[in-house]
C-alpha positions in Angstrom: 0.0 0.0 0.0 1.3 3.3 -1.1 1.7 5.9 1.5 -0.4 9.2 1.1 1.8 11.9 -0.3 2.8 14.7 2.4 0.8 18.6 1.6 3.0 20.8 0.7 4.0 23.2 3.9 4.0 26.4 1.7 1.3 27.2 -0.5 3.1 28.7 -3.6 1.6 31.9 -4.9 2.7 33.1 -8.8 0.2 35.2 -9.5 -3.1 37.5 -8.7 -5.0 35.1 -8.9 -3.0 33.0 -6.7 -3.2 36.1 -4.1 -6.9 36.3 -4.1 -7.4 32.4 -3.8 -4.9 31.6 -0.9 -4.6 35.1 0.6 -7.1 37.8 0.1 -10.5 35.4 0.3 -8.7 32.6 2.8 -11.9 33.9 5.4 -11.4 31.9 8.9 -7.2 31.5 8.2 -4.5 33.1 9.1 -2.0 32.7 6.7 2.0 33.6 7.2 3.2 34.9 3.5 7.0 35.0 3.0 7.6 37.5 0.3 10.8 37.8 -1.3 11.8 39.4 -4.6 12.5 37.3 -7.8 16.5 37.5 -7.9 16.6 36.3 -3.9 13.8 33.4 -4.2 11.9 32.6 -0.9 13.9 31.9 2.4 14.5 28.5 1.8 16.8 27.8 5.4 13.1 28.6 7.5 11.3 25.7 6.5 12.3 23.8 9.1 12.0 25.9 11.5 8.1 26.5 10.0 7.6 22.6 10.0 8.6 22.9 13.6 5.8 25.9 14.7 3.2 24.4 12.6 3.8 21.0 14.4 4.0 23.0 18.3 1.6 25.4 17.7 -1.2 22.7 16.5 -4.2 25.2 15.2 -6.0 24.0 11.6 -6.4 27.4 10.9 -2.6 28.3 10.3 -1.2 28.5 6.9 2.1 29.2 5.2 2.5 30.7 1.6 5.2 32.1 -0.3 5.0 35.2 -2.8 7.4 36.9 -5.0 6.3 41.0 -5.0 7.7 41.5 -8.2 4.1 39.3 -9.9 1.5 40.3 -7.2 0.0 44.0 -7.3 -1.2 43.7 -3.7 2.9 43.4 -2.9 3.8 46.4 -4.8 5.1 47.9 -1.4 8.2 45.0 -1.1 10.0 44.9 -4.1 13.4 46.9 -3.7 13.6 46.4 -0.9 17.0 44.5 1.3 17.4 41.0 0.9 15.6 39.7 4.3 13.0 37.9 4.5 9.7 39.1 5.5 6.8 37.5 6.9 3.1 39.0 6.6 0.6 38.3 8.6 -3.2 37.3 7.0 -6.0 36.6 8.8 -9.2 36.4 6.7 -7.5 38.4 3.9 -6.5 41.6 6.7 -3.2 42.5 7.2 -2.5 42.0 10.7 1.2 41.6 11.2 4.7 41.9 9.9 7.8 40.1 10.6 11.0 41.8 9.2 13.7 39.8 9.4 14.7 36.0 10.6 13.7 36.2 14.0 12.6 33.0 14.7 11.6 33.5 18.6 9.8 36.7 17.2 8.3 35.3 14.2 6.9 32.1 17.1 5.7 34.6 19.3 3.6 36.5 16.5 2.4 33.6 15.2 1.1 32.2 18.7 -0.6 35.6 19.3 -2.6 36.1 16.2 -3.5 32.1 16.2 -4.8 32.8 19.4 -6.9 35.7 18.6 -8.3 34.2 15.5 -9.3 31.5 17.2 -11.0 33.6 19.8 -12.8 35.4 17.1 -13.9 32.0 15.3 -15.4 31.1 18.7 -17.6 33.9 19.1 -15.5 36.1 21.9 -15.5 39.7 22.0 -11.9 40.2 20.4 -10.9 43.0 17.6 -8.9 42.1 14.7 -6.9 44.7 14.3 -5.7 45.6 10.8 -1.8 46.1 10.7 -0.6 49.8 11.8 1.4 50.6 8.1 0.4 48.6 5.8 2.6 49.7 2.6 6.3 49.5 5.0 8.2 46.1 4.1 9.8 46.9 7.8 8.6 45.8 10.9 8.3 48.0 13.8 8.2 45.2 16.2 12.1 44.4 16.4 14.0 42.1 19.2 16.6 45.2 18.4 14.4 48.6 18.1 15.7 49.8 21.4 16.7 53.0 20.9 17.8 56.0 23.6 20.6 57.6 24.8 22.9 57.4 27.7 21.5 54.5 30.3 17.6 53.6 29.6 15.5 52.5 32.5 15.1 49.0 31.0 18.9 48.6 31.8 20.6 49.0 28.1 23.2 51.2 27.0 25.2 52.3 24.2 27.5 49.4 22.4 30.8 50.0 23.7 30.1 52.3 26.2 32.2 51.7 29.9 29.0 50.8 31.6 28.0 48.0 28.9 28.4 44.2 29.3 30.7 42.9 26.9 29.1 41.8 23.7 30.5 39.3 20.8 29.3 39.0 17.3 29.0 35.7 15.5 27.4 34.4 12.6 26.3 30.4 11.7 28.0 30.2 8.2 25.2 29.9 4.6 26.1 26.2 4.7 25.2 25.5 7.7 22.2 28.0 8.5 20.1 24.7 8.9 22.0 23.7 12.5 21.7 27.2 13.7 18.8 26.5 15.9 20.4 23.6 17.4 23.7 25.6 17.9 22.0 28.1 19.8 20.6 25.7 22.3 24.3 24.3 22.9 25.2 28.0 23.5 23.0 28.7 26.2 23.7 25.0 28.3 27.0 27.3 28.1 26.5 30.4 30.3 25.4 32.1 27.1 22.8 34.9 26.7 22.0 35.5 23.1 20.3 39.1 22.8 19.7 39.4 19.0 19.5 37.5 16.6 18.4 37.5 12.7 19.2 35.9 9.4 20.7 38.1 7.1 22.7 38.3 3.8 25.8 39.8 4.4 27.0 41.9 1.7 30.8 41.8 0.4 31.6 45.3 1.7 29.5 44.7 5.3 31.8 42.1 5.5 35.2 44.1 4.9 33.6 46.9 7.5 33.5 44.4 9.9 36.7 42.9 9.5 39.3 45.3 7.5 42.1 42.5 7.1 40.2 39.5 6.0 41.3 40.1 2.5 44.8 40.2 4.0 44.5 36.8 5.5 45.3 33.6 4.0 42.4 31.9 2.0 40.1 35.8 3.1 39.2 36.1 -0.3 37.6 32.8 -0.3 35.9 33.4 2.8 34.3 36.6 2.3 33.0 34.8 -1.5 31.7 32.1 0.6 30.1 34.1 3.4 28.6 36.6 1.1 27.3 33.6 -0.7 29.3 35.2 -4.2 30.5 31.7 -4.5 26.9 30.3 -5.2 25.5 31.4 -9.0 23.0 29.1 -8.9 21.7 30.7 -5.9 21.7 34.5 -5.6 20.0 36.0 -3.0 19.1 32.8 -0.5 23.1 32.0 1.0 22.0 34.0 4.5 24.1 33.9 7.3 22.7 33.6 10.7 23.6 36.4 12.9 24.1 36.6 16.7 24.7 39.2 19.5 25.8 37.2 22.0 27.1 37.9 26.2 27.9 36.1 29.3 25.3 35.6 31.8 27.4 37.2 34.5 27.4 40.9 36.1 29.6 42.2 33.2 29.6 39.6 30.5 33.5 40.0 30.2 35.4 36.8 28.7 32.5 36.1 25.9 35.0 36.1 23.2 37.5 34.6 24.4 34.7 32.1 25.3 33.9 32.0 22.1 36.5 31.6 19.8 37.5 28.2 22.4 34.0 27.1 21.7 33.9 27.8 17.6 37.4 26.6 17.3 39.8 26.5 14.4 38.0 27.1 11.0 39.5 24.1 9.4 37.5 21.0 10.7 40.3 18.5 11.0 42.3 20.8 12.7 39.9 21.8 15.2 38.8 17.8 15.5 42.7 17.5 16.9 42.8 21.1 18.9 39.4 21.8 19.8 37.7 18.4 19.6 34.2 20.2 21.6 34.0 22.9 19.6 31.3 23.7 17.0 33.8 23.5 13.9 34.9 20.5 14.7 31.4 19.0 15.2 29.7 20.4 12.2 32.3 20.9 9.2 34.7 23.9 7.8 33.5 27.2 9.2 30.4 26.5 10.5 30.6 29.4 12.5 32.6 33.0 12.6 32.8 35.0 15.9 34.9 38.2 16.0 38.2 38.5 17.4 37.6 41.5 19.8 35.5 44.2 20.9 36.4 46.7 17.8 35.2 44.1 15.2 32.2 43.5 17.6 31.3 47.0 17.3 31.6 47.6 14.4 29.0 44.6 13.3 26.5 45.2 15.9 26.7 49.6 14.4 25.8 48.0 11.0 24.0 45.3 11.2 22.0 45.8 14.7 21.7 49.4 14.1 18.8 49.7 16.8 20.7 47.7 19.4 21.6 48.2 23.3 23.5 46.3 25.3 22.9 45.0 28.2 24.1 47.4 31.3 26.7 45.9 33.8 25.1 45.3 36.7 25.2 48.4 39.7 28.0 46.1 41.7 30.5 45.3 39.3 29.7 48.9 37.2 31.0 50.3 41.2 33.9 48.3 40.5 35.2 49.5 37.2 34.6 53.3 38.5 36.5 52.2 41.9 39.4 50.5 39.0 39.3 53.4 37.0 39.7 55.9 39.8 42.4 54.2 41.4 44.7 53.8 38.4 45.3 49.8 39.6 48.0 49.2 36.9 49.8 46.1 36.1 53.3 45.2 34.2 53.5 42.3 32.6 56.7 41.1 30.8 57.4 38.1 28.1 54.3 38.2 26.6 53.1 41.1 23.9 52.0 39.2 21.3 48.6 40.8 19.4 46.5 37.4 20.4 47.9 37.7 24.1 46.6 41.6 23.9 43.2 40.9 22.4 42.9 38.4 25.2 44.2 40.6 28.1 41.3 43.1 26.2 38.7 40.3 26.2 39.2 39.5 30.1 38.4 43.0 31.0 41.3 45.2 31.5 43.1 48.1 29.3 45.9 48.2 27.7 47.6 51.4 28.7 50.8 51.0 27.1 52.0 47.9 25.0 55.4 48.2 24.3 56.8 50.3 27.0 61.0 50.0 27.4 63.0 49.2 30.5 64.4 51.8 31.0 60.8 54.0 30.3 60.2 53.0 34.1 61.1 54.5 37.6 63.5 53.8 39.4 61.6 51.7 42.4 59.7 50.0 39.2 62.9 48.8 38.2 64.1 47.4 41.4 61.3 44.6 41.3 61.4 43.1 37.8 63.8 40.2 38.3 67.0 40.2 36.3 66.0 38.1 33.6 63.6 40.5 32.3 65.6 44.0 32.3 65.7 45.2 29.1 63.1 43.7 28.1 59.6 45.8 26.5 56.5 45.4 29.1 53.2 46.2 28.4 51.2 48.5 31.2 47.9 47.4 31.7 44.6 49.1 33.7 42.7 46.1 35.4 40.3 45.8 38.2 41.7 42.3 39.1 43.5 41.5 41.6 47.3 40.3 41.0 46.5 36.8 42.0 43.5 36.2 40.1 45.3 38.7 37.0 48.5 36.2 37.4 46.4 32.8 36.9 44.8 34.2 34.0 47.8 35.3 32.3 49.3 32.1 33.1 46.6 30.0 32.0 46.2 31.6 27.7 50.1 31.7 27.6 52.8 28.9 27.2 55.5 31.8 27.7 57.3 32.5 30.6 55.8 35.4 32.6 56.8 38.5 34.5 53.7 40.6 36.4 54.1 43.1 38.9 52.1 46.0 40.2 52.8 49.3 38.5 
């Protein structure tokens, strides 16, 4: 006995016609319509992730379509626009929501609300339908990310980068592997993670080079950046999205996120990272599954261009107390025998400043001198601001460094 073929999950809609069939006269649905433009096609990485709400969220009357704006009048308002997906919102052929952007726990809790309210209104309960706010913008105004103030808002954000912020690391689950990005972000929280923000998104070649200047610099960059921005794929133009992530530590200040992270992304190669980072996400799923940036510059930079809404998280009041009380007490450390720019971005990462990095000998004072042991005079130091104490400083300097080290209150 043949099994019964499977309905399609996405109703596919060519024309006007098509519109007023499965959209404008579907009375008694409500019907999520990805629109996309004809040189992206539809978001092909979210059907999963739609297979998985229709199967959790259980109600008869939810529908999926696809539509390409450039054949359906009633779309006229989302052609040109970026190349993001975006989800409208039907019920009974009225507008009710939009969803810019792959926000999955978003899109879940939209979906959820206006199942529930249709439902409601099928039953016979006094509940408004509401027709959707602007109608002709392709952008939604409900955003994980559309925090926007200045200085310290009561909701506990700040500005990205600012002294009072938690420390914040940008990553992105690589085209290829968009499909595991759910499940990746599951392992990232059993890991002390917090992920803030997160969308798909197709980077663009010179988003890429704003975020990290010297890619094309490294070996194989070109390559990457082709693959990333999905300039690799001809066949596929528009649809290779990367998944992107803000990401902090669930801790007062969020500080050693990156360096948490590159230990759990690992080396890019996966055989490599299968010998030196056996755990870590490369090495699990294949070649550059996942990118996370180097320090808080690059981390900046992404989160300015592609979050441009965003806020980060505020430190909390105690440890915020305790960078002021750092700050104002000028608590500076030597350290000799390491200076290396990977031992610096770490030193960076863990929380402190880097005052000076390459400051001579003979640059100190005289009572600075007498303490650094023989073997080290003449050597460069680097002079460092941290709110750590020396032992705690010592065993973390100790423990990303194979080199021999000298550290000694300034």
């Amino acid at each position: 006995m043949s099994r019964k073929k499977e309905a399609a999950l996405q109703d596919v809609i060519t024309n006007d016609q098509g519109w007023e069939t499965h959209v404008a006269s579907a009375t008694g649905l409500l019907t999520i319509v990805d629109v996309y433009q004809s040189w992206t096609g539809p978001c092909k990485s979210i059907c999963t992730t739609l297979k998985r709400i229709k199967l959790e969220n259980g109600s008869t009357i939810l529908k999926f379509a696809t539509a390409c704006a450039d054949d359906i009048q009633a779309l006229e308002a989302y052609k040109n626009q970026p190349p993001e997906p975006t989800f409208l919102f039907y019920a009974s052929g009225i507008l009710v929501d939009i969803c810019h952007g792959c926000d999955v726990p978003l899109l879940v809790k939209k979906i959820n609300t206006q199942t529930t309210n249709e439902e409601q209104i099928a039953a016979g309960m006094a509940i408004e339908r509401k027709p959707y706010a602007r109608p002709v913008s392709a952008k939604s105004s409900d955003s994980r990310v559309s925090l926007k103030s200045s200085g310290i808002s009561d909701n506990g954000t700040t500005e990205v980068g600012s002294d009072s912020a938690k420390q914040l690391c940008f990553v992105f689950v690589t085209p290829s592997y968009i499909e595991f990005a759910e499940e990746i972000k599951q392992f990232l929280t059993t890991q002390g993670i917090e992920i803030l923000s997160d969308r798909q998104h197709l980077i663009t070649k010179d988003e890429f080079i704003t975020i990290y200047p010297d890619v094309m610099n490294q070996d194989s960059g070109e390559d990457f950046v082709n693959y990333v921005t999905g300039e690799f794929d001809t066949e596929n133009p528009g649809q290779n999205h990367c998944h992107l992530m803000i990401l902090t530590r669930n801790s007062d200040t969020g500080i050693g996120i990156i360096d948490q992270m590159t230990k759990l992304v690992g080396p890019g190669d996966q055989e490599t990272a299968q010998i030196e980072a056996p755990d870590s996400i490369n090495a699990k799923y294949g070649n550059m599954t996942m990118f996370a940036s180097a320090d808080s510059e690059m981390t900046n930079r992404a989160v300015g261009l592609l979050f441009e809404d965003f806020e980060a998280p505020s430190m909390s009041r105690r440890a915020s107390m305790v960078q002021e009380q750092s700050n104002s007490m000028g608590m500076k450390y030597m350290i000799f025998g390491e200076n290396s720019e990977d031992f610096q971005t770490q030193i960076q990462n863990y929380g402190c400043k880097i005052v000076d990095n390459a400051m001579s000998f003979e640059s100190l004072e005289d009572g600075q001198k007498e303490i650094v042991g023989e073997d080290w005079k003449g050597n460069d130091c680097m002079i460092i601001d941290c709110a750590r104490s020396f032992t705690t400083l010592q065993n973390f300097c100790e423990g990303v460094t194979d080199q021999n080290l000298f550290i000694a209150k300034f």
